[in-house]
N, C-alpha and C positions, 0 to 999 in steps of 0.2 A: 521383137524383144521388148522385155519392160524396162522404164523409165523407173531409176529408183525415186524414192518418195522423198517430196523436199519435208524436210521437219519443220522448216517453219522456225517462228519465235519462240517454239516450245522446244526448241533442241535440248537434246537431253545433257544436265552437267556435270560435271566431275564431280563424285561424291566429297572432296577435300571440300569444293566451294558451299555446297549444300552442308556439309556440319558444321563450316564454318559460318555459314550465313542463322543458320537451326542457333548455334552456341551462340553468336550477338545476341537474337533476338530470345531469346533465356535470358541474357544479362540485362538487355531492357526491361523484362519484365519481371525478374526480381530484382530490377531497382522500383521499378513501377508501383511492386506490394508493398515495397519496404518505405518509400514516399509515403504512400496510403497509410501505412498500421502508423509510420511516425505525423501523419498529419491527424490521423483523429485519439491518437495518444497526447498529442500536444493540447487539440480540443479540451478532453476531458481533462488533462492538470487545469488548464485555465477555467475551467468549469469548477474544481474543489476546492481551487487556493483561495478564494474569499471564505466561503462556510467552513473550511480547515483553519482559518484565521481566529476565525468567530469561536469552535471550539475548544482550541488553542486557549481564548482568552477568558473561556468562560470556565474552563478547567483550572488557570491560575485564579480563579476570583473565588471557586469553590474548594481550592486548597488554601487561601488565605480566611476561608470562612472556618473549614476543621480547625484551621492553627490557632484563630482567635478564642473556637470553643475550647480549644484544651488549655489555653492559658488561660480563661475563665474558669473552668474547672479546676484549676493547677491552684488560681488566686482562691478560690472558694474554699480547698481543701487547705492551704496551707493557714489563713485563719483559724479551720480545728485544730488540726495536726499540727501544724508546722510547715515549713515551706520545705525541708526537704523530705519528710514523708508525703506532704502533699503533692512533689513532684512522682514520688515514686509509685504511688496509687491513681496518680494519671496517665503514668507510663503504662502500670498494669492494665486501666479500661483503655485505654487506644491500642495496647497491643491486643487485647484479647477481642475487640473488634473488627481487627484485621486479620489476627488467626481464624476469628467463626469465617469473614468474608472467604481468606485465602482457601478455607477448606472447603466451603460452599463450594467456589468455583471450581477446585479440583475434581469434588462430587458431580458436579454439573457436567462439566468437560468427559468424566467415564463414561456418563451414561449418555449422553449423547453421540459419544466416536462411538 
């Protein structure tokens, strides 16, 4: 007569243990990714917030540069004109500067999507 077969340390297990042990090791390893994606997302902020700083500051230094010119031009105009047509003729060239840009970039933005 046969001897049945020892299984050994490979005995076979209860499927509840096996999804249960399958579903741990899924949650280790979407913590695993999400450690990952948040350690080299953290990298890269620390890598922009200085040059983000920089043009941060270099953005305020060239909007105090336009603001100067228009009150240059504001003071320049209001010796002809007057001071409040000379405001109002520098409202027209800054706005109509910003209308050409604003419509540029809309232009640009069609034709590129």
């Amino acid at each position: 007569m046969l001897k049945p077969v020892d299984p050994g340390p490979q005995a076979e297990r209860p499927i509840g243990e096996l999804v249960h042990e399958l579903i741990e090791e899924g949650k280790a390893y979407a913590r695993a990714e999400f450690d990952l994606a948040k350690a080299i997302g953290t990298a890269k902020a620390r890598a922009v917030a200085i040059p983000a700083a920089l043009f941060g500051a270099a953005f305020i230094c060239a909007l105090a540069a336009v603001t100067a010119l228009a009150v240059g031009i504001v003071i320049a105009l209001a010796s002809l004109v007057g001071p409040l047509l000379g405001g109002i003729v520098g409202l027209i060239i800054f706005a109509g500067i910003a209308g050409g840009l604003g419509w540029y970039g809309a232009r640009r933005l069609k034709r590129d999507l």
